[in-house]
C-alpha positions as CSV (number, residue, x, y, z in Angstrom):
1,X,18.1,61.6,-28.8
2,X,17.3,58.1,-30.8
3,X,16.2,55.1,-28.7
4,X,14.9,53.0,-31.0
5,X,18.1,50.6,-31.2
6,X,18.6,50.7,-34.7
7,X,18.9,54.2,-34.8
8,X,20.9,54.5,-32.2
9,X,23.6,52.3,-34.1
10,X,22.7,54.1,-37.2
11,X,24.5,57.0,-35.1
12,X,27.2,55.2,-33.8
13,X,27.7,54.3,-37.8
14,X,28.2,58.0,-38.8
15,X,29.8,59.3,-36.0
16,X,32.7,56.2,-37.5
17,X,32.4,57.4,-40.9
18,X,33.2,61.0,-39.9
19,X,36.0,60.4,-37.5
20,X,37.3,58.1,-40.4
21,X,36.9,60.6,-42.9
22,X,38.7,62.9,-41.3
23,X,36.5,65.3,-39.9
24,X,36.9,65.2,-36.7
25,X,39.8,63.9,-34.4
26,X,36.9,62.0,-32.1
27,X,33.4,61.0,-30.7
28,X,31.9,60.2,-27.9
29,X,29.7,56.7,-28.5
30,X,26.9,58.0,-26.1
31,X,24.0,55.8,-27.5
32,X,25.5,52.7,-27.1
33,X,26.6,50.6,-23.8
34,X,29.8,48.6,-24.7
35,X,31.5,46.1,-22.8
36,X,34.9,44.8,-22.6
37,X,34.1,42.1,-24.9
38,X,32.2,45.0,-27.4
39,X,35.3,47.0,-27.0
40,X,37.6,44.3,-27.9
41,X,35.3,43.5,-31.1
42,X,35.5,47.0,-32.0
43,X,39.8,47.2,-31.9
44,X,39.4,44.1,-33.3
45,X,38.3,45.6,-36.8
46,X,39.9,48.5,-36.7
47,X,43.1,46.7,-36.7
48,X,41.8,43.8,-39.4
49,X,40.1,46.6,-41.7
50,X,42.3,49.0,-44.2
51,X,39.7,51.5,-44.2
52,X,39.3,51.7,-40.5
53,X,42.9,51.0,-39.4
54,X,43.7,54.4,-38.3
55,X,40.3,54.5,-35.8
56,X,41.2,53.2,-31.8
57,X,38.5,53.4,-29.3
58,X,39.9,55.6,-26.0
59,X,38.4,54.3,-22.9
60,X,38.2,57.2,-19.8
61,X,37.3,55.7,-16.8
62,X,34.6,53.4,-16.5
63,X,31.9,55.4,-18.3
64,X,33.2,57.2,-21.2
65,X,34.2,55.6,-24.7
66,X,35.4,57.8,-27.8
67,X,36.1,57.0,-31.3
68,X,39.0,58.4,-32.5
69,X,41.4,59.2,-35.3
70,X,44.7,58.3,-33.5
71,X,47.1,60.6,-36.0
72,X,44.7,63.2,-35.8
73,X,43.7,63.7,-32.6
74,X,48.0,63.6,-31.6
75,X,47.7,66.6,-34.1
76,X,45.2,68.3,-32.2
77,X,46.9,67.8,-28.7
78,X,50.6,69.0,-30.7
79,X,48.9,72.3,-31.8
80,X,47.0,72.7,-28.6
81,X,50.6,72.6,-26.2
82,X,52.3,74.4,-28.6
83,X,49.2,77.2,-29.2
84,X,49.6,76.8,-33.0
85,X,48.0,79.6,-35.4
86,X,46.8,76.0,-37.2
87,X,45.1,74.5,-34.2
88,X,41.6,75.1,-32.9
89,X,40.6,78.4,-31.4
90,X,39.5,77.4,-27.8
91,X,37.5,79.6,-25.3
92,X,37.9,78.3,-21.7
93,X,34.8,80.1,-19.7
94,X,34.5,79.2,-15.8
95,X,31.1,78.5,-14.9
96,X,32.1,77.4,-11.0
97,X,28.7,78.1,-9.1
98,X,30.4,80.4,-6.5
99,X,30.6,82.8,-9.3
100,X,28.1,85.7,-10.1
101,X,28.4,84.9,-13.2
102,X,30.5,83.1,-15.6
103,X,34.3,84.2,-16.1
104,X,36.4,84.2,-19.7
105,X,39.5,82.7,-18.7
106,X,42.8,84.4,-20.0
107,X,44.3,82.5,-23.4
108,X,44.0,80.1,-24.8
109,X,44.8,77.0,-22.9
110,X,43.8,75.7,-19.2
111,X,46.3,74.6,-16.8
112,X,45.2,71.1,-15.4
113,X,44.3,70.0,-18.8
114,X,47.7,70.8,-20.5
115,X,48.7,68.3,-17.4
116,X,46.4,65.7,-17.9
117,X,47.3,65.8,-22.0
118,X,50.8,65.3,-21.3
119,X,51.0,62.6,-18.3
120,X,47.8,60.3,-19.3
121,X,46.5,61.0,-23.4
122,X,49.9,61.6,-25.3
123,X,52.0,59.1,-23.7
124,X,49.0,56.6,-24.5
125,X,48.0,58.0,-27.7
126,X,51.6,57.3,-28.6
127,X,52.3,54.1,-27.4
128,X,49.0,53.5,-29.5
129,X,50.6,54.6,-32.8
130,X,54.0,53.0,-32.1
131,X,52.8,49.7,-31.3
132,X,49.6,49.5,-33.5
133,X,51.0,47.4,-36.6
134,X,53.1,44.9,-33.8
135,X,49.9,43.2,-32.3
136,X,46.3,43.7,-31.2
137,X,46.8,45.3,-27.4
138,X,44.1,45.8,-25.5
139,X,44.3,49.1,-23.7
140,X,43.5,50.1,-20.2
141,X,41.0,52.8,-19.9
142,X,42.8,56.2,-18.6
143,X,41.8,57.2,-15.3
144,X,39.2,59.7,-15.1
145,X,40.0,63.3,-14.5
146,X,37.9,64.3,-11.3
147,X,39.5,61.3,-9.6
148,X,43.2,62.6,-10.1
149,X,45.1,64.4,-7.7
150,X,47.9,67.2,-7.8
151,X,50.4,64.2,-7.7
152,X,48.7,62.6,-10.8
153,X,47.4,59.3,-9.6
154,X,44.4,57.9,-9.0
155,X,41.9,58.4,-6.1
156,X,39.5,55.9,-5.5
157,X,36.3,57.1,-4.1
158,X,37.4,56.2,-0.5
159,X,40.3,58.4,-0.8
160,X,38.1,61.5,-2.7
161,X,36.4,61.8,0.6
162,X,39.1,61.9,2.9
163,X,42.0,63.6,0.8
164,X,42.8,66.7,3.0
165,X,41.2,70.0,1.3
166,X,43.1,72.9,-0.1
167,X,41.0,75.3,0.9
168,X,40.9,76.5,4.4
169,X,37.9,74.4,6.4
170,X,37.4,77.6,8.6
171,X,37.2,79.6,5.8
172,X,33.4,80.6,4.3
173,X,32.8,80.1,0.6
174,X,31.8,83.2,-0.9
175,X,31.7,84.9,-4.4
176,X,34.8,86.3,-3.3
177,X,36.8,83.0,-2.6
178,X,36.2,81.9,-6.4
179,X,37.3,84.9,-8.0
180,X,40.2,85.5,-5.7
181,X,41.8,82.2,-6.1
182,X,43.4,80.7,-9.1
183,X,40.1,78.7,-11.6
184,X,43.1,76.1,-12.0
185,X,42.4,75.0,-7.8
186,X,39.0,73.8,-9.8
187,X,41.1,70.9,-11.6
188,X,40.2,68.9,-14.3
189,X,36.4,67.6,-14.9
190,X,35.4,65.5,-17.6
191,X,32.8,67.7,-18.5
192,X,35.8,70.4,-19.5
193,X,38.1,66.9,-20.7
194,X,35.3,65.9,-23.3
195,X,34.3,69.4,-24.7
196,X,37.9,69.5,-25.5
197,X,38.1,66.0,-27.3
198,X,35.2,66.5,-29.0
199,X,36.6,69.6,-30.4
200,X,34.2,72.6,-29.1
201,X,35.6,75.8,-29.8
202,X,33.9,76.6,-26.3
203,X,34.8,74.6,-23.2
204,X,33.0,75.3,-19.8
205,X,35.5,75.1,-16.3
206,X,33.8,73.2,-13.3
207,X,34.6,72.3,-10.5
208,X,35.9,68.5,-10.0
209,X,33.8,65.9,-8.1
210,X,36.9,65.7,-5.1
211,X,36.6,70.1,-5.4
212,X,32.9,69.8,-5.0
213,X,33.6,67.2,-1.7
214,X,36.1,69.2,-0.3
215,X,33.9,72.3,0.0
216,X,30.8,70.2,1.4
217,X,33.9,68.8,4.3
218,X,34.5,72.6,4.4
219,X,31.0,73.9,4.8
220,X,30.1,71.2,7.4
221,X,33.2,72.0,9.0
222,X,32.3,75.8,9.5
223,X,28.5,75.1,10.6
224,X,29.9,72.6,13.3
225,X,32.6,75.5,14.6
226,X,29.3,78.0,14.2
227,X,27.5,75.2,16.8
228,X,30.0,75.1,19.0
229,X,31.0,78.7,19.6
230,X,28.9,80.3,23.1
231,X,26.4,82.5,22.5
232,X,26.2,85.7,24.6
233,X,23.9,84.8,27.2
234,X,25.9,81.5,27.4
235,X,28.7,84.0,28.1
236,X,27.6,85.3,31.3
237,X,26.6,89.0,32.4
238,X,30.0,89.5,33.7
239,X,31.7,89.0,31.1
240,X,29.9,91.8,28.6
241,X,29.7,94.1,32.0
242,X,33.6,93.5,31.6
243,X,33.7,94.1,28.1
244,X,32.2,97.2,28.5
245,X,34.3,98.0,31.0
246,X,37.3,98.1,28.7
C-alpha cells in the first residue's frame, strides 16, 4: 500500500475515474483521512461537475467512506433482493472462529444484510437520487452494522456491553453451538457489509463486535458458575458415603 501522499491521492484519483466510468458501483477511500469539511468539498464537486454528477460519497459510521455511483450501486442492491440472473454471483462463506473450518452458506443471499440494505442503504441511496438536483444536502453517515440490533437502531458502545445475550450464559461455546444455530445469530459486520459494496464475488460471515461481547459476558459467566460450584471434598464424606448408598 502507497504512503507517499501523492500516491496515495493518485489512488484516490482512479479509484473516481473507475466508479465514474462505470466499472464499479463503489470504493472504499482507504488511503486518505477525510473530514467533515473534506467530505463536504468532495459533494461539493460532485454536484457542481457534469462529469462527476452521478458520484456521492456514502459515509458508514465514523470510519468508513466509499465512492459511489448512486444509479449503479441502487442497481446492484435491486438485483441482489430480487436474486436476478443479471446481478453478481455472490458466495457467502462463514468463517466464525467456533467453526472447524469455514462453512458455504446456502444461496445466494445472507439474511441480516438483505435487512440492513432495505432499512438503512436503499431508503438513503434513494432519498440521494430524489433529492440530488433540489440542493446540496449533506448526509448523515449510516450507522454502522456491528452496532445495530435486532430492532434496527443504534447501540452505542455503552449499550453493546450490556444488551442482554442471545445465547444462553450457562451454556459452553463449542464447535457444536456454531454449527447448530442459525450463521444469521452472527449479524451483520462491516467486514461482510464492505466485501459486498465493493462487489466481491466472495464475502466472508463474522461474527459482530456486540456477538463477539456477548460470548466473552457468556464465557466469564460460565467460569464464574465453574468457581462457585463445591468441589467434592468441599462436599463432605457423608454425602458421597450417601450417594453411594443410593
Amino acid at each position: 500500500m502507497p504512503t507517499d501522499p501523492v500516491a496515495m491521492f493518485s489512488r484516490s484519483v482512479i479509484d473516481i475515474l473507475c466508479v465514474a466510468a462505470g466499472l464499479r458501483s463503489a470504493a472504499l477511500i482507504e488511503q486518505l483521512y477525510l473530514n467533515p469539511n473534506d467530505i463536504e468539498r468532495f459533494q461539493s464537486m460532485f454536484h457542481h461537475t457534469t462529469r462527476f454528477s452521478h458520484l456521492d460519497l456514502l459515509s458508514i459510521g465514523s470510519d468508513h467512506i466509499f465512492i459511489i455511483h448512486r444509479q449503479l450501486l441502487l442497481q446492484d442492491i435491486h438485483e441482489y433482493l430480487s436474486e436476478s440472473e443479471h446481478g453478481l454471483h455472490r458466495v457467502f462463506i462463514n468463517v466464525d472462529y467456533l467453526l472447524s473450518q469455514p462453512e458455504i452458506l446456502p444461496g445466494r443471499r445472507y439474511e441480516p444484510l438483505d435487512k440492513y440494505l432495505r432499512e438503512h442503504l436503499l431508503p438513503d441511496l434513494e432519498m440521494r437520487i430524489q433529492c440530488w438536483d433540489q440542493a446540496e444536502l449533506c448526509y448523515l453517515p449510516l450507522p454502522a452494522p456491528d452496532h445495530i440490533d435486532d430492532g434496527g437502531t443504534t447501540m452505542t458502545t455503552t449499550a453493546v456491553d450490556t444488551t442482554t445475550t442471545t445465547i444462553s450464559e450457562s451454556t459452553p461455546h463449542t464447535e457444536a453451538t456454531a454449527t447448530e444455530n442459525d450463521p444469521a445469530r452472527l449479524g451483520l459486520s462491516m467486514v461482510t457489509l464492505s466485501g459486498w459494496l465493493l462487489g466481491y464475488p466472495v464475502n466472508y460471515v463474522l461474527p459482530t463486535t456486540a456477538n463477539m461481547m456477548a460470548r466473552k459476558r457468556a464465557a466469564r459467566a460460565l467460569k464464574k458458575r465453574e468457581l462457585t460450584l463445591p468441589t467434592r471434598n468441599e462436599r463432605g464424606p457423608g454425602v458421597a458415603r450417601n450417594n453411594r448408598q443410593s
